[in-house]
Structure formats: C-alpha cells, structure tokens
CHARMM-style PDB file with segment names, atoms N, HN, CA, C and O in Angstrom:
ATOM      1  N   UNK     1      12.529  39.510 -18.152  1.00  0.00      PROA
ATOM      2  CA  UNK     1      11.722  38.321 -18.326  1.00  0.00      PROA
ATOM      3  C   UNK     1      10.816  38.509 -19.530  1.00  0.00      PROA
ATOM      4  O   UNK     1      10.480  39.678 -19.717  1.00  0.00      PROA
ATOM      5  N   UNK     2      10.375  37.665 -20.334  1.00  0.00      PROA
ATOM      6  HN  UNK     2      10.648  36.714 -20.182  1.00  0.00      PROA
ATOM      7  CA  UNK     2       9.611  37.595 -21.332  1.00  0.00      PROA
ATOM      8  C   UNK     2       8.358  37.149 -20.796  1.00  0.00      PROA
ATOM      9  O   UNK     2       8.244  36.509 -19.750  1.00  0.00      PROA
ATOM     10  N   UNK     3       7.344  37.539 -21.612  1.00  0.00      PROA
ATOM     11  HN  UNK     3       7.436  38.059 -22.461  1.00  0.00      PROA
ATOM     12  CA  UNK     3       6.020  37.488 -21.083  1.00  0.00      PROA
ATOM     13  C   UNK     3       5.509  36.061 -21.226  1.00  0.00      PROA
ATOM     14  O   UNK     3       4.539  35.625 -20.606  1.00  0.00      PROA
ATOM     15  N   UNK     4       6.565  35.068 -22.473  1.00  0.00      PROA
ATOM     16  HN  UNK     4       7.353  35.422 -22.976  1.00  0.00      PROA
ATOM     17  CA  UNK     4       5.913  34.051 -22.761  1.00  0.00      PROA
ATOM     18  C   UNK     4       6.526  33.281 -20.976  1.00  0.00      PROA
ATOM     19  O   UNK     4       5.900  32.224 -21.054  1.00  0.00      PROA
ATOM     20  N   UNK     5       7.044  33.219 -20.023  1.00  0.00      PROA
ATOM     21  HN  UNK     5       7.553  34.078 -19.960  1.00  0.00      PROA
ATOM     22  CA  UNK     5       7.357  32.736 -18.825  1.00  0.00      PROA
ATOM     23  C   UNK     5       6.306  32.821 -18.143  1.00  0.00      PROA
ATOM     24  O   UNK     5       6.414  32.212 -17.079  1.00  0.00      PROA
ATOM     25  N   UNK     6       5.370  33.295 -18.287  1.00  0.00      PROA
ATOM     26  HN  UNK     6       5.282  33.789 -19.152  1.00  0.00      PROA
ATOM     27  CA  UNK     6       4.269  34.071 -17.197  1.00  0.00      PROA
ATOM     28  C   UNK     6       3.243  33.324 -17.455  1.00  0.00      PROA
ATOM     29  O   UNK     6       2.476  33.059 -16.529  1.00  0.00      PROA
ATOM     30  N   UNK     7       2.882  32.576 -19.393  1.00  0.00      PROA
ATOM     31  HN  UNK     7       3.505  32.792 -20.145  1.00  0.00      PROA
ATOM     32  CA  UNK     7       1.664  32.475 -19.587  1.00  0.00      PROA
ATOM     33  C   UNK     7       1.571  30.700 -19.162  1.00  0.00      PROA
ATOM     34  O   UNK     7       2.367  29.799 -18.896  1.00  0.00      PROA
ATOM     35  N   UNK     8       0.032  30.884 -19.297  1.00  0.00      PROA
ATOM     36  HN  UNK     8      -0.615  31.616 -19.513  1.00  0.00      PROA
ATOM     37  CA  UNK     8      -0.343  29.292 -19.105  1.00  0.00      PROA
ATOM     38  C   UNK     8      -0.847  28.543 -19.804  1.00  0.00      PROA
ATOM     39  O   UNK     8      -2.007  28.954 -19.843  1.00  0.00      PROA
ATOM     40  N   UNK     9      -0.783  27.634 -20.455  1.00  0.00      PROA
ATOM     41  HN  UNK     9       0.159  27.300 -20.423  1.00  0.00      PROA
ATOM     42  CA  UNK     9      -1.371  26.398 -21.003  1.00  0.00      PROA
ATOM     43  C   UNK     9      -2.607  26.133 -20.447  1.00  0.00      PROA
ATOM     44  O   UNK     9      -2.792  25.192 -19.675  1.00  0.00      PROA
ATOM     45  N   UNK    10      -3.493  26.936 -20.807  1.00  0.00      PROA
ATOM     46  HN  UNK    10      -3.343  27.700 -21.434  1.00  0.00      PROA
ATOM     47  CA  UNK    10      -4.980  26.719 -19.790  1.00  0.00      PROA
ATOM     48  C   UNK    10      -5.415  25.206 -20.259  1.00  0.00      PROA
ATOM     49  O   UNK    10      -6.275  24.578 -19.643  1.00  0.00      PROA
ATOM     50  N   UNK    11      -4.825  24.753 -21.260  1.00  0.00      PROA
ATOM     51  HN  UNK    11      -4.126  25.264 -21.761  1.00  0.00      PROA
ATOM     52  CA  UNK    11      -5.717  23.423 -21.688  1.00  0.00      PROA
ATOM     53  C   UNK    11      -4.751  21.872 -21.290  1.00  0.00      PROA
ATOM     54  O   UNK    11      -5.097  20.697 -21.171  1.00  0.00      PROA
ATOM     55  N   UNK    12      -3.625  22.472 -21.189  1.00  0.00      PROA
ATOM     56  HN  UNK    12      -3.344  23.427 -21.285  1.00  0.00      PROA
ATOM     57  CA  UNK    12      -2.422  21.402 -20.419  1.00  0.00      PROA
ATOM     58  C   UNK    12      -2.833  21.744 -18.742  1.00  0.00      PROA
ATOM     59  O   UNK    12      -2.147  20.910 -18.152  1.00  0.00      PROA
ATOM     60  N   UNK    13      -3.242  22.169 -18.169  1.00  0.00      PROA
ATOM     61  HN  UNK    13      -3.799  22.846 -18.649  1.00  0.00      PROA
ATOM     62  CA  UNK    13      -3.651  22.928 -16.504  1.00  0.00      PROA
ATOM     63  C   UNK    13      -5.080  21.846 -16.515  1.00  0.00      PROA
ATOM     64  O   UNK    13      -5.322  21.031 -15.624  1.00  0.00      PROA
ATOM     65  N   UNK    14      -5.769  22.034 -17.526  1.00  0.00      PROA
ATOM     66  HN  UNK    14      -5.573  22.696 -18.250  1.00  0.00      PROA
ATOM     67  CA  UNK    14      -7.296  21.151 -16.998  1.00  0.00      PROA
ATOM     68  C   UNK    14      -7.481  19.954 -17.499  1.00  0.00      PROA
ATOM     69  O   UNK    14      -8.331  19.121 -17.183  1.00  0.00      PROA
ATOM     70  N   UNK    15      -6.701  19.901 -18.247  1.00  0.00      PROA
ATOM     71  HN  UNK    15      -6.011  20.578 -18.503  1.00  0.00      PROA
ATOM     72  CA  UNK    15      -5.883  17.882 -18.660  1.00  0.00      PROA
ATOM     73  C   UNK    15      -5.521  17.682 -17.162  1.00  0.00      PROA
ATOM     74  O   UNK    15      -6.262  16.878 -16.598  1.00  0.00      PROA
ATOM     75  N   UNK    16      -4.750  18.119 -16.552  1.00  0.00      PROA
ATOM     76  HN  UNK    16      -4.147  18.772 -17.010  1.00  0.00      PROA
ATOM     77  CA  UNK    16      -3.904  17.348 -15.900  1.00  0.00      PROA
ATOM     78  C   UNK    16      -5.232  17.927 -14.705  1.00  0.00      PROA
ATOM     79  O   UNK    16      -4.733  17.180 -13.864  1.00  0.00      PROA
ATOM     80  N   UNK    17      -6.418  18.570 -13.942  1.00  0.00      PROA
ATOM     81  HN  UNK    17      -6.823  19.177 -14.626  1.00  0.00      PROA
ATOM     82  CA  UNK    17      -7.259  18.857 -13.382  1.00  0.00      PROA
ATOM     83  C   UNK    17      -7.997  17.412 -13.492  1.00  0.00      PROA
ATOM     84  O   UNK    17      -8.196  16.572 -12.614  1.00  0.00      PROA
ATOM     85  N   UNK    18      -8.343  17.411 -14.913  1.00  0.00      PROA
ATOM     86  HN  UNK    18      -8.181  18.093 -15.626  1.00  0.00      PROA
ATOM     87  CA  UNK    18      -9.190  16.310 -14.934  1.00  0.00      PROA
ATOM     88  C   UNK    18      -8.884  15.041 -14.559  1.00  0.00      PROA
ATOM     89  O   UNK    18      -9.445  14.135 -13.943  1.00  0.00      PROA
ATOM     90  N   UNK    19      -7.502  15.281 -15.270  1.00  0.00      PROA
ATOM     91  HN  UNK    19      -7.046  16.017 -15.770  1.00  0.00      PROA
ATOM     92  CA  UNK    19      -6.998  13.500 -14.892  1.00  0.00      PROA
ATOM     93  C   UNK    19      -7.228  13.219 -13.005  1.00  0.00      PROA
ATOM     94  O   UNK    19      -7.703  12.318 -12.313  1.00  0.00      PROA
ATOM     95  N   UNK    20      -6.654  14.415 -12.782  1.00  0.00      PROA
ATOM     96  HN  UNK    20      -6.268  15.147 -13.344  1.00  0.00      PROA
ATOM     97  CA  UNK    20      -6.820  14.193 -10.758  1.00  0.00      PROA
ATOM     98  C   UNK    20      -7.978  13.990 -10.395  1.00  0.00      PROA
ATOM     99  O   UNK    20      -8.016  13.129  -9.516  1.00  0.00      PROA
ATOM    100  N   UNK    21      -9.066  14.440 -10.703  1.00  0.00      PROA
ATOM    101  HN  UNK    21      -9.035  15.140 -11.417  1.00  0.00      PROA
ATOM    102  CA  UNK    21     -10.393  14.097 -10.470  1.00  0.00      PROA
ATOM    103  C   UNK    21     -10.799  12.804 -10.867  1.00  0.00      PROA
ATOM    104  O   UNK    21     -11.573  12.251 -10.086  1.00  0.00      PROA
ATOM    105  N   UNK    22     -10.559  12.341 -11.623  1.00  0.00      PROA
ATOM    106  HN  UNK    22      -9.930  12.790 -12.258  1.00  0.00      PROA
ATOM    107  CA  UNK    22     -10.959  10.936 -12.137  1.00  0.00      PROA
ATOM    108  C   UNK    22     -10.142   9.820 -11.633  1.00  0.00      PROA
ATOM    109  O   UNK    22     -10.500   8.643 -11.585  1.00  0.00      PROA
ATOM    110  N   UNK    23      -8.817  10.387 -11.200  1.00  0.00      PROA
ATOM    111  HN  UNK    23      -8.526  11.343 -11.239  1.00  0.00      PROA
ATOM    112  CA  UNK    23      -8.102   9.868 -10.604  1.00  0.00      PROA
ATOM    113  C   UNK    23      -8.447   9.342  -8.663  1.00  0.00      PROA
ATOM    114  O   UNK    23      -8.236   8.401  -7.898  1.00  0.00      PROA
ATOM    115  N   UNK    24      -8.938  10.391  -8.676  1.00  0.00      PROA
ATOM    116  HN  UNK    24      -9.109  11.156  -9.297  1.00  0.00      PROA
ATOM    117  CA  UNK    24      -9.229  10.657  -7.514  1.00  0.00      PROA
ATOM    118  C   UNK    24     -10.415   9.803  -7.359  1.00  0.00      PROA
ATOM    119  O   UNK    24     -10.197   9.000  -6.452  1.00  0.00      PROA
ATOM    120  N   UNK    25     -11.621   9.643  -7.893  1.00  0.00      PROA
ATOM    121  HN  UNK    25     -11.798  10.295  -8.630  1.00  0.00      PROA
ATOM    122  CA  UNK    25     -12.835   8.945  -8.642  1.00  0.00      PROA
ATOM    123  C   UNK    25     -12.385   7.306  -8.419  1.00  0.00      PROA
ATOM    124  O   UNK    25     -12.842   6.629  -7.498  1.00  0.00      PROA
ATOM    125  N   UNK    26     -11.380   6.778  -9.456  1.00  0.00      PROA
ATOM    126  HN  UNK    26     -11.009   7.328 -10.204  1.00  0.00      PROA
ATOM    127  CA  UNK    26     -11.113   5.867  -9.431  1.00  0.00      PROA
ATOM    128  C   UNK    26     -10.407   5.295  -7.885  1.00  0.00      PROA
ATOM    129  O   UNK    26     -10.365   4.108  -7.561  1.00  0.00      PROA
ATOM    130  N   UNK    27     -10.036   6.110  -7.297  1.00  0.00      PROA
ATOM    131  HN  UNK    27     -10.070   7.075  -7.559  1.00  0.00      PROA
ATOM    132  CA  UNK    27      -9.360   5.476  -5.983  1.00  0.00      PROA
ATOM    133  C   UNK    27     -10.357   5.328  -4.952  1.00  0.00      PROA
ATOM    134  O   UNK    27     -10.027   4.496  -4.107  1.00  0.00      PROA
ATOM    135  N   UNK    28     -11.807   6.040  -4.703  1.00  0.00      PROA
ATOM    136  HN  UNK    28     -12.075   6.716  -5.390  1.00  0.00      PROA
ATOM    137  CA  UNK    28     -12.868   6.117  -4.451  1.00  0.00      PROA
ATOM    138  C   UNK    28     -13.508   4.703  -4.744  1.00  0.00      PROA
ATOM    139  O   UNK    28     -13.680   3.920  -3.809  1.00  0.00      PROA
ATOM    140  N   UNK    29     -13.852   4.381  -6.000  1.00  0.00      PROA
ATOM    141  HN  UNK    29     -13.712   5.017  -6.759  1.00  0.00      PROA
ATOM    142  CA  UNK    29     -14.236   3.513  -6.238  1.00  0.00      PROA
ATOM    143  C   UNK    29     -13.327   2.105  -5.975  1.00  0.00      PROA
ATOM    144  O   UNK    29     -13.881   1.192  -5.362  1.00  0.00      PROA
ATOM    145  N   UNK    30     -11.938   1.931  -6.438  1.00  0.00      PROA
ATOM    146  HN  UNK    30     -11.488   2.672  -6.936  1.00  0.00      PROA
ATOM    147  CA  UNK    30     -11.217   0.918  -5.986  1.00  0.00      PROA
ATOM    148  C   UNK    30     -11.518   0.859  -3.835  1.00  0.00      PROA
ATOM    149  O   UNK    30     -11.136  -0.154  -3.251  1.00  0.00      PROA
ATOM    150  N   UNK    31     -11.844   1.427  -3.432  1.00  0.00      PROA
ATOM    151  HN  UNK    31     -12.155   2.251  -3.906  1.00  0.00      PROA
ATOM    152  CA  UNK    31     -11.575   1.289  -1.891  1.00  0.00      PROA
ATOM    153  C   UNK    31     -12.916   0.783  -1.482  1.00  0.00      PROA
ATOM    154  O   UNK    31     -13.112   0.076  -0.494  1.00  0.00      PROA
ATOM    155  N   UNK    32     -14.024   1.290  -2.502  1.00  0.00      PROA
ATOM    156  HN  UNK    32     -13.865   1.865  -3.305  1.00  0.00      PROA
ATOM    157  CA  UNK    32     -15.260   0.565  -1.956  1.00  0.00      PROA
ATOM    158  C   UNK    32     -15.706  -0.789  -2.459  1.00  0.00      PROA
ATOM    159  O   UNK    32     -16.607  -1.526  -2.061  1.00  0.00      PROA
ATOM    160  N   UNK    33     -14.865  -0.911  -3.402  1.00  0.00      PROA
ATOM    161  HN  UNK    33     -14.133  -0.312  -3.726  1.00  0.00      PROA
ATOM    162  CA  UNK    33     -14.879  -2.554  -3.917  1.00  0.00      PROA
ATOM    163  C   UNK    33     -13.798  -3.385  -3.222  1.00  0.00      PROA
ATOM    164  O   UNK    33     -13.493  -4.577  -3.241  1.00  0.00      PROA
ATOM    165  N   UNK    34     -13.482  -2.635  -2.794  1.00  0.00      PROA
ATOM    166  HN  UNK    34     -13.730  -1.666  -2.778  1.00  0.00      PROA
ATOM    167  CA  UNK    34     -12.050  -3.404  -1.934  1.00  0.00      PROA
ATOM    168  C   UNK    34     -13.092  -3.781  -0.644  1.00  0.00      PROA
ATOM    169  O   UNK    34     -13.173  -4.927  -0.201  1.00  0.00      PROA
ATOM    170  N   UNK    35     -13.807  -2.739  -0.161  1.00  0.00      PROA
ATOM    171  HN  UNK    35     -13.741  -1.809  -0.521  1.00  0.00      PROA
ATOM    172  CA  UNK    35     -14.482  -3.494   1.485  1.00  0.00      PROA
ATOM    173  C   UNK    35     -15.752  -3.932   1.394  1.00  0.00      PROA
ATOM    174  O   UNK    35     -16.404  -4.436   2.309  1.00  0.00      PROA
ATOM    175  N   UNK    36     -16.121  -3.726   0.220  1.00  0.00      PROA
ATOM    176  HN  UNK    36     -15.592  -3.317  -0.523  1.00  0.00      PROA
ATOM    177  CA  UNK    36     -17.825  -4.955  -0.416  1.00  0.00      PROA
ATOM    178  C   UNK    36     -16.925  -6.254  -0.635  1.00  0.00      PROA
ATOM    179  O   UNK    36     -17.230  -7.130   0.173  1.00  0.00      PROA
ATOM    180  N   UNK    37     -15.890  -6.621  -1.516  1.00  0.00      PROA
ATOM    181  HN  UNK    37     -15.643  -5.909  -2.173  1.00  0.00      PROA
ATOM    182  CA  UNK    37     -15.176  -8.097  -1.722  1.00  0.00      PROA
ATOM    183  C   UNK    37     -14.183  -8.069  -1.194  1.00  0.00      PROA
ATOM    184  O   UNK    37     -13.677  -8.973  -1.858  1.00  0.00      PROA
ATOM    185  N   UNK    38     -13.180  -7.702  -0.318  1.00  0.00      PROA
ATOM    186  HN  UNK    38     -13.590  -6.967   0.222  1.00  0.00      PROA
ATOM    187  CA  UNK    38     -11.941  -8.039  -0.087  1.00  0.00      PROA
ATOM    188  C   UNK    38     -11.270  -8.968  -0.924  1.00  0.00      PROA
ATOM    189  O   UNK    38     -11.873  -9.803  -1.599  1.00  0.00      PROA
ATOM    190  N   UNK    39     -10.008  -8.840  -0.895  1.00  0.00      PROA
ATOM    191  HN  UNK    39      -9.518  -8.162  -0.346  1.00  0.00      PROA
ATOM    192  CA  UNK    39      -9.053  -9.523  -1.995  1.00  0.00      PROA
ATOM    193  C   UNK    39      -8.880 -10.768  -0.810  1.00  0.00      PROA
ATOM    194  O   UNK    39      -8.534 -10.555   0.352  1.00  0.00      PROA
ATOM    195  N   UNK    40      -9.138 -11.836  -1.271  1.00  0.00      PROA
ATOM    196  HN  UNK    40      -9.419 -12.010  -2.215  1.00  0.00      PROA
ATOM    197  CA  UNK    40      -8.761 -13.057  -0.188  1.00  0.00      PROA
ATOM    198  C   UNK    40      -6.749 -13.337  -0.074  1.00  0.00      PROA
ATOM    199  O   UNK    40      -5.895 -13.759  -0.854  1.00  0.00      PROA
ATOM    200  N   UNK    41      -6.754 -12.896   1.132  1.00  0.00      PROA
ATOM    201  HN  UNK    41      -7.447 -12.554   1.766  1.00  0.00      PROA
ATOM    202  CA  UNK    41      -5.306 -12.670   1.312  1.00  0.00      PROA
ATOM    203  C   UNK    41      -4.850 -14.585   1.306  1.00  0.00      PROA
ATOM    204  O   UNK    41      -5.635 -15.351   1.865  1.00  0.00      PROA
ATOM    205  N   UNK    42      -3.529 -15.164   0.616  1.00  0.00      PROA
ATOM    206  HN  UNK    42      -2.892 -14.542   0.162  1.00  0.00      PROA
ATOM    207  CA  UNK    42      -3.584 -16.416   0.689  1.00  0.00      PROA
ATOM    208  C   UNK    42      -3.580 -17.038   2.291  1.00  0.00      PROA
ATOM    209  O   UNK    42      -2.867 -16.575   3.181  1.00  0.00      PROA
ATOM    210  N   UNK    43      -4.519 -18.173   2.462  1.00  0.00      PROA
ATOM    211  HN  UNK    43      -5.098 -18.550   1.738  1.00  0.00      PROA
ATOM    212  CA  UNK    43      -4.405 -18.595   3.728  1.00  0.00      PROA
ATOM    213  C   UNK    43      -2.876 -19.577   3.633  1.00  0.00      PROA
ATOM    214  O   UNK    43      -2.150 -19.865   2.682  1.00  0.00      PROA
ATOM    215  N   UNK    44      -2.825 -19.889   5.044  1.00  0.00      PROA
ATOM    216  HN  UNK    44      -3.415 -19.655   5.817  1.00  0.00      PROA
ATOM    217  CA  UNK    44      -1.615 -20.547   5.553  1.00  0.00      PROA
ATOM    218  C   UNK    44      -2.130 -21.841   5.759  1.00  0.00      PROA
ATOM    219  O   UNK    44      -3.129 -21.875   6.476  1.00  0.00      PROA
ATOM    220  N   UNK    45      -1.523 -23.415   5.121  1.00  0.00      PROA
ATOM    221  HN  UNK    45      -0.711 -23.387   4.538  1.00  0.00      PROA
ATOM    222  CA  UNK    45      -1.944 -24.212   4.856  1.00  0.00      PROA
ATOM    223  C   UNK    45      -1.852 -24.869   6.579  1.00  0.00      PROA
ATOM    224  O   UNK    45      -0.962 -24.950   7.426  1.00  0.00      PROA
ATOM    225  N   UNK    46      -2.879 -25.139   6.521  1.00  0.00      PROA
ATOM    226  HN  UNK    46      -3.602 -25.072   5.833  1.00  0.00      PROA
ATOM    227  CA  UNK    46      -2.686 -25.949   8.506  1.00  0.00      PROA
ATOM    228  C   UNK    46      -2.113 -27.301   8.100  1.00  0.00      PROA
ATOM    229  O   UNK    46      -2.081 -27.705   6.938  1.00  0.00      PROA
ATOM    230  N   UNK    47      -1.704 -27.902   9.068  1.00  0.00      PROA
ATOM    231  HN  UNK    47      -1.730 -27.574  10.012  1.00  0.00      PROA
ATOM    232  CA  UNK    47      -1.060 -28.892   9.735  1.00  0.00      PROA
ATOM    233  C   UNK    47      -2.152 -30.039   9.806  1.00  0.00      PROA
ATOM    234  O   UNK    47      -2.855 -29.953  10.813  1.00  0.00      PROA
ATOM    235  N   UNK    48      -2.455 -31.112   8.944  1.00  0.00      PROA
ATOM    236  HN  UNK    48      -1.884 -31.182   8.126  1.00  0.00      PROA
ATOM    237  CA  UNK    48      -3.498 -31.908   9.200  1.00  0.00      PROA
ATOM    238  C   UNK    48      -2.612 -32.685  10.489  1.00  0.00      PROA
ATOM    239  O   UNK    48      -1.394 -32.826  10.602  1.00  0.00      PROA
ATOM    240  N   UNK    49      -3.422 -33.004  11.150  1.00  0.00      PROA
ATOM    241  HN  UNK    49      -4.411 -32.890  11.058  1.00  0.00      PROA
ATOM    242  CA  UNK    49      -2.602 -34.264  12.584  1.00  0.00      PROA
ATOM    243  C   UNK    49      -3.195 -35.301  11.380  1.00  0.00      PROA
ATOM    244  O   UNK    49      -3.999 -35.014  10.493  1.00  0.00      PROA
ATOM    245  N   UNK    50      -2.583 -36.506  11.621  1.00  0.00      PROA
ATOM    246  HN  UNK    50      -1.929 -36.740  12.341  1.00  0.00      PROA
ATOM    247  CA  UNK    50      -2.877 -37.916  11.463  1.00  0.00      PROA
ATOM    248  C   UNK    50      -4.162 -38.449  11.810  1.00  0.00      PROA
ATOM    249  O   UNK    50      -4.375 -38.600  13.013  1.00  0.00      PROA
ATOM    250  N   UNK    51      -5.006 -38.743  11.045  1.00  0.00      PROA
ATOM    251  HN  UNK    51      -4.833 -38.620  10.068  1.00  0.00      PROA
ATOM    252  CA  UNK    51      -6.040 -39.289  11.658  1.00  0.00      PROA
ATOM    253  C   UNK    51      -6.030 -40.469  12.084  1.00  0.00      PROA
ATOM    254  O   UNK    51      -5.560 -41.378  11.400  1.00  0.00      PROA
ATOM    255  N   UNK    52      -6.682 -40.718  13.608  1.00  0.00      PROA
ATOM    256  HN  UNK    52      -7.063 -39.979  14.164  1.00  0.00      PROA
ATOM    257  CA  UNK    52      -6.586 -42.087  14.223  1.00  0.00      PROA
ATOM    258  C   UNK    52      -7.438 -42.998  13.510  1.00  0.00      PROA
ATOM    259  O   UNK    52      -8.317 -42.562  12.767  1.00  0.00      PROA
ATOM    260  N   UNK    53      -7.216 -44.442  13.705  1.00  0.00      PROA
ATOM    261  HN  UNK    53      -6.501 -44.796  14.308  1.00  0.00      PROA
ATOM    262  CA  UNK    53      -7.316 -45.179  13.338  1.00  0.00      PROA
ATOM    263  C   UNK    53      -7.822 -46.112  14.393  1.00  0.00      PROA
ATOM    264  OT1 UNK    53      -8.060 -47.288  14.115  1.00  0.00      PROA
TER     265      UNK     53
END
C-alpha cells in the first residue's frame, strides 16, 4: 500500500463538517418556522346547499 491511501484531505473532511452543521442549523431553523406559521395545507372546497328563498 502506498502511504498516499492512508492520508487525509483535512480541508475536504471540514468542508464537508461544516456543511453538516449548517446543514443541520438550517433544518433546525426550517422546523421552527414551520410550527410558528404552518404552511396552510389547501382546504377542500365545501358544498354550498342552496340558499332558501
């Protein structure tokens, strides 16, 4: 085996660290804006009856 198999990209390792954290951050934040506004799911149009006359 060659030694270059062994080594690490310490700066490709905490790119992709960071991105998960922020990632992680952002899904945090999307879930608490999700249950302060909820997305208004479309309602189901009712059935007017006929109004009497």
């Amino acid at each position: 085996m060659s030694q270059d198999d062994k080594l690490i990209d310490l700066s490709t390792e905490r790119a992709k660290r960071v991105h998960d954290i922020k990632e992680k951050r952002l899904n945090e934040v999307r879930q608490a804006f999700e249950q302060a506004m909820p997305l208004g799911k479309p309602k189901k149009k009712l059935k007017n009856k006929p109004k009497k006359r």
